[in-house]
MARTOR-488536 format. One line per 3 residues: for each residue x, y, z of N, C-alpha, C. Coordinates in steps of 0.02 Angstrom, whole numbers, plus 50000, padded with zeros to 5 digits. Layout:
X/Y/Z/X/Y/Z/X/Y/Z  ...
//
This chain:
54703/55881/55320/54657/55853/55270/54640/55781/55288  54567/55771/55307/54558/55682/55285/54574/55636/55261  54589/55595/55231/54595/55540/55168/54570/55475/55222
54513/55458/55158/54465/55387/55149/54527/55334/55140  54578/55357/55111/54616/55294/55109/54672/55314/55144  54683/55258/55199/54752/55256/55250/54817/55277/55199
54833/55246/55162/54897/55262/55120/54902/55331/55104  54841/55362/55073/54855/55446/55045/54889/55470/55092  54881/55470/55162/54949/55502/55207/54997/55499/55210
55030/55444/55205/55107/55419/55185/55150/55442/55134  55191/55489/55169/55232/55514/55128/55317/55498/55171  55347/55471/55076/55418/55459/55073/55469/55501/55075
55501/55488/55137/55547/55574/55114/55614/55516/55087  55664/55554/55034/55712/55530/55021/55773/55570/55037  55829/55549/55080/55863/55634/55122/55926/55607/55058
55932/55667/55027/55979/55668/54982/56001/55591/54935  55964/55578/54906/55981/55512/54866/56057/55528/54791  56087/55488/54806/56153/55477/54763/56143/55476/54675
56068/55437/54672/56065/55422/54607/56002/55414/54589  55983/55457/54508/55924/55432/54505/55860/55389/54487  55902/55330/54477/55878/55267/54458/55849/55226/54545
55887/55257/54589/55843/55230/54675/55790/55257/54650  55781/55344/54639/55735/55376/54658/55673/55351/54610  55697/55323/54556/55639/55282/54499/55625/55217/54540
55664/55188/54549/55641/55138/54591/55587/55129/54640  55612/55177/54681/55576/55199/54722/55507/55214/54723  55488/55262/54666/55414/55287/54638/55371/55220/54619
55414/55197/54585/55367/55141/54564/55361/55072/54632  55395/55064/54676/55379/55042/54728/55317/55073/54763  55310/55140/54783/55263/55175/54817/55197/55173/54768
55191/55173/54686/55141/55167/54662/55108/55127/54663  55155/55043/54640/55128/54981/54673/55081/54949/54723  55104/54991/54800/55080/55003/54854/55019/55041/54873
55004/55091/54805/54966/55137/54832/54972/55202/54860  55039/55213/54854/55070/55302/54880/55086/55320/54831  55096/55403/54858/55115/55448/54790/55151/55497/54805
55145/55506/54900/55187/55586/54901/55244/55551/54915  55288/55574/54885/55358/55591/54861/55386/55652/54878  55450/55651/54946/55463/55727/54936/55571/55699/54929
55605/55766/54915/55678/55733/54898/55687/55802/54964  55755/55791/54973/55789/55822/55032/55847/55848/54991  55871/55895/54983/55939/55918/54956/55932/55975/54868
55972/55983/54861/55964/56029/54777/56030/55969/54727  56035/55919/54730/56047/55898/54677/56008/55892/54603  56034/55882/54547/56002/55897/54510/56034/55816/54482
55942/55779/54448/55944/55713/54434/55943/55699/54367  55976/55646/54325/55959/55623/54283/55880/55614/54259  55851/55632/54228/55759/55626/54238/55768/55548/54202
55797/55537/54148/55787/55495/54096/55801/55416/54148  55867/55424/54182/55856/55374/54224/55810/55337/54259  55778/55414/54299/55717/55381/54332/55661/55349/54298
55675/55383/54242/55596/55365/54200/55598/55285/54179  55657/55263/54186/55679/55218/54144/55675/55162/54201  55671/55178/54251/55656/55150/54330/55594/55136/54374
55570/55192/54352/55496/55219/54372/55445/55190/54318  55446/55191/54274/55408/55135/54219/55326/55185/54210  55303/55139/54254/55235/55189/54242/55210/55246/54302
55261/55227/54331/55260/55287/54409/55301/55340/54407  55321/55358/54326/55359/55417/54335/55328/55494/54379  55249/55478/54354/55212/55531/54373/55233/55559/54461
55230/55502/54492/55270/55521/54551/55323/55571/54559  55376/55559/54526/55438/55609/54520/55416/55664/54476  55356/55671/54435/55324/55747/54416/55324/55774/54472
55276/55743/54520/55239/55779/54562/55259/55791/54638  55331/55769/54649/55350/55775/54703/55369/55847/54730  55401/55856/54786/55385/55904/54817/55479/55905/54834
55508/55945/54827/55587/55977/54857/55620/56009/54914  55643/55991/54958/55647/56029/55016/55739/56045/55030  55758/56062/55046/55822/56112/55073/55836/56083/55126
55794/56048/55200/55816/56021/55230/55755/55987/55278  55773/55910/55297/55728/55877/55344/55686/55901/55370  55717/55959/55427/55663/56008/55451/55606/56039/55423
55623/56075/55373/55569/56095/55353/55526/56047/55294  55531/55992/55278/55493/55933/55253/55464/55915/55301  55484/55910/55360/55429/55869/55428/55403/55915/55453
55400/55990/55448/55352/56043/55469/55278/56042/55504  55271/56005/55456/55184/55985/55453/55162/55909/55462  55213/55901/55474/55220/55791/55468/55162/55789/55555
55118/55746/55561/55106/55719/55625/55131/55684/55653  55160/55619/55599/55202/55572/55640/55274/55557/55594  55325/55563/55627/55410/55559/55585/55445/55501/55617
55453/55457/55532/55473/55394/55561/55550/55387/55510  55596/55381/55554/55651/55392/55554/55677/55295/55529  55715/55272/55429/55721/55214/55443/55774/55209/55429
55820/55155/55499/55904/55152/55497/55904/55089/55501  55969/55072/55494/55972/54975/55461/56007/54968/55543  56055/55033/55569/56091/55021/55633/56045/55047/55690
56081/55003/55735/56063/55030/55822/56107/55033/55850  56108/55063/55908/56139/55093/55960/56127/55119/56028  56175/55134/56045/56127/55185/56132/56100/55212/56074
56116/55279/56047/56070/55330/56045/56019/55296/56012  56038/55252/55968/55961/55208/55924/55928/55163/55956  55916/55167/56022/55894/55108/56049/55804/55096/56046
55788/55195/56039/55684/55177/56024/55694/55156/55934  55737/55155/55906/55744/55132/55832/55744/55082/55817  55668/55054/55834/55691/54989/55829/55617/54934/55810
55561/54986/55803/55500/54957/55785/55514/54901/55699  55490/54859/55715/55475/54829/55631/55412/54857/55606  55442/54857/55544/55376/54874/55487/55310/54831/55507
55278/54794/55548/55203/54766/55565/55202/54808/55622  55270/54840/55650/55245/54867/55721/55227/54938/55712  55261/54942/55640/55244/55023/55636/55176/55035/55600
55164/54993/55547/55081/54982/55556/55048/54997/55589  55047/54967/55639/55000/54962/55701/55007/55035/55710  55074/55069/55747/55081/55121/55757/55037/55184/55720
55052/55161/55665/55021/55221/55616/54932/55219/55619  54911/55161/55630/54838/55163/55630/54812/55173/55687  54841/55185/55735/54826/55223/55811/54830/55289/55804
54851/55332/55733/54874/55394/55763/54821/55446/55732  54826/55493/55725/54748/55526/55718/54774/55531/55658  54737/55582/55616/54725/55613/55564/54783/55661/55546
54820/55659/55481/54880/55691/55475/54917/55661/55434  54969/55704/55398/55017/55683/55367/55074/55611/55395  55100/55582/55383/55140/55517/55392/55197/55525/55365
55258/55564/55379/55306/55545/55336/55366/55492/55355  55382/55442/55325/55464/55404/55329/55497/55428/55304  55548/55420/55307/55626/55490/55306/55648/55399/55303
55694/55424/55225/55763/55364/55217/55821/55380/55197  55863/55370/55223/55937/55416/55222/55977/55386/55148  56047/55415/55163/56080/55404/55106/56113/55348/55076
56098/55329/55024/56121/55261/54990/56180/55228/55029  56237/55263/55067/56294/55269/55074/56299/55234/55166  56274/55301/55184/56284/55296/55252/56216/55300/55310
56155/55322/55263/56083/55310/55323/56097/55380/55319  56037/55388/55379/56029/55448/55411/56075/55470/55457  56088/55527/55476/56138/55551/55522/56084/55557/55594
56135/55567/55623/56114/55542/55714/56057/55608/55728  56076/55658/55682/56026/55732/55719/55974/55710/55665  55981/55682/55594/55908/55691/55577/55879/55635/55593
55910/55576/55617/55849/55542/55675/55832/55553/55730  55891/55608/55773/55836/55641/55826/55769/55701/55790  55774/55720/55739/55705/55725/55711/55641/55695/55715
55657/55621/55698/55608/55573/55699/55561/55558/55778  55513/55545/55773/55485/55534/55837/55517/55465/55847  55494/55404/55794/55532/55340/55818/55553/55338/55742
55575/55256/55757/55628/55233/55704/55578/55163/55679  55620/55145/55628/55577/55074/55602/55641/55040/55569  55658/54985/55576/55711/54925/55554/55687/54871/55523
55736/54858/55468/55710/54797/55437/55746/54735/55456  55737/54694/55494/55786/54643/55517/55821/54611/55443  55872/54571/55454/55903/54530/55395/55972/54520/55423
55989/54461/55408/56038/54408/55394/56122/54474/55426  56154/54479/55454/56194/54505/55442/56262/54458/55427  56275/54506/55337/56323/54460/55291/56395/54522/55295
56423/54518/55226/56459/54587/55194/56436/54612/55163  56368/54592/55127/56318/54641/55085/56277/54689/55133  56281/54689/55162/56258/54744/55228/56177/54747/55207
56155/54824/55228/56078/54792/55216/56050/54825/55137  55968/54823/55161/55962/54802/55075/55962/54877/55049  55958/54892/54990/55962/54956/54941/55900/54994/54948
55920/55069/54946/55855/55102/54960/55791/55101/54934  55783/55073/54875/55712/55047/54832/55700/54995/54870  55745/54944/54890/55723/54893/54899/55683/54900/54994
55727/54935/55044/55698/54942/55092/55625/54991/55099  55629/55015/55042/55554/55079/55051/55496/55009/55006  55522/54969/54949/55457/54913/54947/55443/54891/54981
55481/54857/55044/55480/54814/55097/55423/54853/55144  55428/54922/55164/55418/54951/55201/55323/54968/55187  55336/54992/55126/55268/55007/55083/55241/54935/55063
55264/54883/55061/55219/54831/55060/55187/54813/55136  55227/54833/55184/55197/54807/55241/55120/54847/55259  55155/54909/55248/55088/54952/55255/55048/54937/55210
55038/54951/55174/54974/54918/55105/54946/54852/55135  54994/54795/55129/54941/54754/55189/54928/54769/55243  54952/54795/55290/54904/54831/55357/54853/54864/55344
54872/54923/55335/54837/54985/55329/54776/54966/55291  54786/54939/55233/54724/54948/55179/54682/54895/55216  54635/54932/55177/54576/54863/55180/54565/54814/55127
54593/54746/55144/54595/54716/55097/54555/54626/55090  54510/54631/55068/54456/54566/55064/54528/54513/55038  54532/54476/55088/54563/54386/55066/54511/54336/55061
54533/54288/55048/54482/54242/55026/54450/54215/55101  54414/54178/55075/54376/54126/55148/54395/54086/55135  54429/54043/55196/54448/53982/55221/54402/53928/55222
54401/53876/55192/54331/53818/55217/54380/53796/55278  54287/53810/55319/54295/53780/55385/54325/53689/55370  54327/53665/55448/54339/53573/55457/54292/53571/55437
54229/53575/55433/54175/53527/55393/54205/53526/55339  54216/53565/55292/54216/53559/55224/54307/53519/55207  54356/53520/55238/54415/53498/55238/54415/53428/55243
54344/53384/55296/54327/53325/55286/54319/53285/55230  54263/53331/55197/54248/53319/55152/54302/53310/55100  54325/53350/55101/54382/53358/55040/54432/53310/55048
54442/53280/55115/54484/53233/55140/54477/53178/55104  54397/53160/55118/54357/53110/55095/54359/53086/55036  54353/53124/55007/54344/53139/54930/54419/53107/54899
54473/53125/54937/54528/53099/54907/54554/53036/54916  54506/53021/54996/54536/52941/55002/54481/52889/54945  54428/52911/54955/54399/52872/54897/54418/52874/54831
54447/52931/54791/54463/52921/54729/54524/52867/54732  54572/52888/54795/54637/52825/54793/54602/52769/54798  54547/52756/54858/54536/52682/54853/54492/52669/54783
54477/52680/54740/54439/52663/54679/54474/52635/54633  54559/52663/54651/54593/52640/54598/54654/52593/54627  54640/52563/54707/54647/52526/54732/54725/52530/54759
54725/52609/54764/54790/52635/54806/54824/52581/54867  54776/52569/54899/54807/52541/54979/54803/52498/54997  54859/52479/55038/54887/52395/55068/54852/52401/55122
54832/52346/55150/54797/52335/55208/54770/52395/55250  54764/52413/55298/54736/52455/55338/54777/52516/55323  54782/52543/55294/54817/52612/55290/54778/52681/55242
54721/52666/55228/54676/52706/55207/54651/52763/55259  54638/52759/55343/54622/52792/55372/54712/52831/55392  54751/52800/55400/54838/52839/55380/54827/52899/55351
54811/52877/55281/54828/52924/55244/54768/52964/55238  54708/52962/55260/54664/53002/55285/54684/53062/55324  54721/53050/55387/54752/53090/55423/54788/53132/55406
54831/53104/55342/54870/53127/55329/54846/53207/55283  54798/53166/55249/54772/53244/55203/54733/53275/55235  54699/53257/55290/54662/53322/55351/54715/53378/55365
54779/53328/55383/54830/53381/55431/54863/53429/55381  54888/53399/55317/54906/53460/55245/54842/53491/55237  54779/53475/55234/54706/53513/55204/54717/53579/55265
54729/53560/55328/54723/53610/55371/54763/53660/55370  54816/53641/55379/54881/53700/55365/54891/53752/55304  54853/53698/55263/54867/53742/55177/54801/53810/55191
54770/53807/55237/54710/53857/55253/54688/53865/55153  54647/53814/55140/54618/53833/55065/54562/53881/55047  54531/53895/55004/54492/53931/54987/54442/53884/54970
54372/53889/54954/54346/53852/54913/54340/53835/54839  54380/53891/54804/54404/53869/54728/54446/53797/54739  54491/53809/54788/54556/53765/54779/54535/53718/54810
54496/53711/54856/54476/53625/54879/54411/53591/54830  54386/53624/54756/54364/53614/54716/54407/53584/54687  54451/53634/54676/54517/53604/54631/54547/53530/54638
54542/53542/54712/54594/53475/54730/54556/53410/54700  54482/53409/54728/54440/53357/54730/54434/53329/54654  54432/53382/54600/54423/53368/54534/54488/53344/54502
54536/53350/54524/54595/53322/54507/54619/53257/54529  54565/53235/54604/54601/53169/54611/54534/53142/54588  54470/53146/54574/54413/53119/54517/54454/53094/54471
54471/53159/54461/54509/53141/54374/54558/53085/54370  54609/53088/54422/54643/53012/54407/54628/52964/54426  54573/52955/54446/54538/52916/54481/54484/52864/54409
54475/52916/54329/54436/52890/54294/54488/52890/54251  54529/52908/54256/54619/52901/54206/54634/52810/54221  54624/52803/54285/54644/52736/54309/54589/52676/54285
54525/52691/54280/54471/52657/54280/54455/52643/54183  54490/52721/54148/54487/52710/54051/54547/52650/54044  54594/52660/54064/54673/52634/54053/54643/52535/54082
54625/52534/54143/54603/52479/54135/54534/52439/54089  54499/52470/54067/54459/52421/54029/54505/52419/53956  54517/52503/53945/54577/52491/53871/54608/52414/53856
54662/52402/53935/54699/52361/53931/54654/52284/53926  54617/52302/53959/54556/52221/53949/54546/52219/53904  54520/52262/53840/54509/52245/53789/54566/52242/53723
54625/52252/53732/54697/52228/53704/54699/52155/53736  54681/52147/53788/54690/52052/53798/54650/52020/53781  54584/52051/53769/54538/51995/53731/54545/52001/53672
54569/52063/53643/54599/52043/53554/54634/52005/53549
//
């Protein structure tokens, strides 16, 4: 089947989850994102009320998911099986793409189902159902005694990366250096109006707000913003002094 939107392919497998407050978690992570297929691995039978209580407004997810008996036959029909383990090893050594690399990966690949496979709260995936997987995907992090992060939390991580890849998503426009000048400008004159600077240090601090204007990459709301805010104390400084002139001539 087609899908106009990159995400409709992406499907979560969960291989036997412990509890079902992940699996709420979880839903409402993938809804957030923009996914919906949901499939579970195993015949446990879940608390519903938990999830719901987890899942918030993405319970509909765990309506509509799909049950399977074992890995194998959940990846049946999969085009691409992405296998995610927190460990490596010899045998894990192609396990090892990050979530921007698997992006990429996924938008090279044709037309087809997408599934990630995430193992058990406990212990991951076992070594044969990541030889299932074509590759693997890792989330780097800190290694502490909290080991790595919780299964809701690695499938948001995962599904946020994709949603920004994958989708198509309008960000703002950057004002070019012309317009960052300006805005530069704009701020050294409101300081000098209200007679900010000691001797030669006006073109200083010129520099100074080019090199923050540049880095902050603004929008044109926000270098509106900026400019009207140093106006503004700029006529804060200019009321306050005649005020005070006219308390000394009373």
């Amino acid at each position: 089947m087609e899908h106009t939107n990159p995400l409709e392919r992406i499907e979560i497998i969960l291989v036997e989850p412990q509890d079902g407050a992940n699996i709420g978690s979880t839903c409402r992570a993938m809804q957030t994102m923009g996914m919906t297929r949901l499939s579970i691995i195993g015949d446990k039978v879940y608390d519903e009320e938990r999830i719901r209580t987890l899942a918030v407004h993405a319970f509909s997810i765990w309506e509509h998911h799909t049950r399977y008996r074992s890995l194998e036959e959940a990846i049946s029909e999969s085009l691409l099986v992405v296998g995610a383990s927190r460990r490596r090893g010899k045998k894990r050594k192609y396990f090892s793409l990050l979530p921007e690399q698997l992006a990429e990966r996924i938008s090279q690949t044709g037309l087809g189902k997408v599934s990630i496979v995430f193992g058990r709260e406990a212990d991951g995936l076992t070594e044969k159902e990541l030889n299932l997987c074509h590759m693997g995907v890792n989330i780097p992090s800190v290694a502490t005694s909290a080991g790595s992060l919780n299964l809701a939390q690695a499938v948001q991580v995962i599904t946020y990366t994709l949603f920004r890849n994958l989708n198509d998503i309008k960000g703002f426009e950057q004002i070019k250096n012309e317009r960052i000048d300006e805005v530069s400008n704009s701020m050294t004159q409101s300081l000098e109006s209200i007679g900010y600077y000691k001797g030669n240090e006006q073109e200083e601090v010129k520099r100074f707000f080019l090199e923050i204007l540049a880095r902050a990459t603004l929008s044109e709301k926000e270098a509106i913003k900026i400019e009207k805010m140093f106006k503004k104390i700029a006529k804060i400084k200019v009321y306050k002094d005649i005020s005070t002139t006219k308390e000394e001539v009373q």
